[in-house]
C-alpha positions in Angstrom: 99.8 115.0 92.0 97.2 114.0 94.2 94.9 111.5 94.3 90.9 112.4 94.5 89.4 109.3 94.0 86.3 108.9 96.2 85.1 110.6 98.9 87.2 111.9 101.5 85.9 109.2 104.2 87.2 106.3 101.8 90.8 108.1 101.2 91.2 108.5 104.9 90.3 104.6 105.6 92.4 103.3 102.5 95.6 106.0 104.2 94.7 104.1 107.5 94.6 100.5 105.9 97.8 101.0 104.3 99.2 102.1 106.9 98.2 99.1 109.4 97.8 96.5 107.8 99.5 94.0 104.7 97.2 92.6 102.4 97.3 89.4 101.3 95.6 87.7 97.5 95.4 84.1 98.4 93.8 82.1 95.3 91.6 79.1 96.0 89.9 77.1 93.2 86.5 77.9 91.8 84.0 76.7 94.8 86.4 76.1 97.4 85.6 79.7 98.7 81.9 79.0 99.2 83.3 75.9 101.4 85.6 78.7 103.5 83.2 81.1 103.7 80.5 78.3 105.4 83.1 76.9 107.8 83.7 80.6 108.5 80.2 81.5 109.1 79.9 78.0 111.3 82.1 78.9 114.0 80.9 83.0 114.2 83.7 84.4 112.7 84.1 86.2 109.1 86.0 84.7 106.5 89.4 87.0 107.4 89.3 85.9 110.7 88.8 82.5 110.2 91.9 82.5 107.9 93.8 84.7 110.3 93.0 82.4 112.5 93.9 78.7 110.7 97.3 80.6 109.7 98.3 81.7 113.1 97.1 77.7 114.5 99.3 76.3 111.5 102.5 78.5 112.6 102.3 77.7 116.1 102.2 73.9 115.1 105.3 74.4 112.4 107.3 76.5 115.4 106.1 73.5 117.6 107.7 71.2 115.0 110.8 72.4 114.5 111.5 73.1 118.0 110.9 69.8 119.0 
């Protein structure tokens, strides 16, 4: 059985999003995502880069760490 939900433009981007990429559901506590979102906003980037970003900076640390 096939799936026809939406257009055919939004199937094809949800068949290439599932193909490249892993989503992640990170919770945050009411109003902390307002406070993301600004410091987001403050250095350019949008909020899935900035957390892209902050994880990647926290692994290299860690890897840093435990080499060390």
């Amino acid at each position: 059985m096939t799936d026809n939900k939406g257009t055919p433009a939004t199937r094809a981007k949800n068949k290439y999003n599932a193909a490249n990429y892993d989503r992640l559901y990170p919770y945050v506590p009411k109003g902390r995502k307002a406070v993301y979102e600004a410091a987001a906003k403050a250095t350019g980037h949008t909020l899935n880069e900035y957390i892209m970003i902050a994880l990647d900076e926290k692994v290299e640390r860690d890897t840093k760490t435990t080499e060390a």
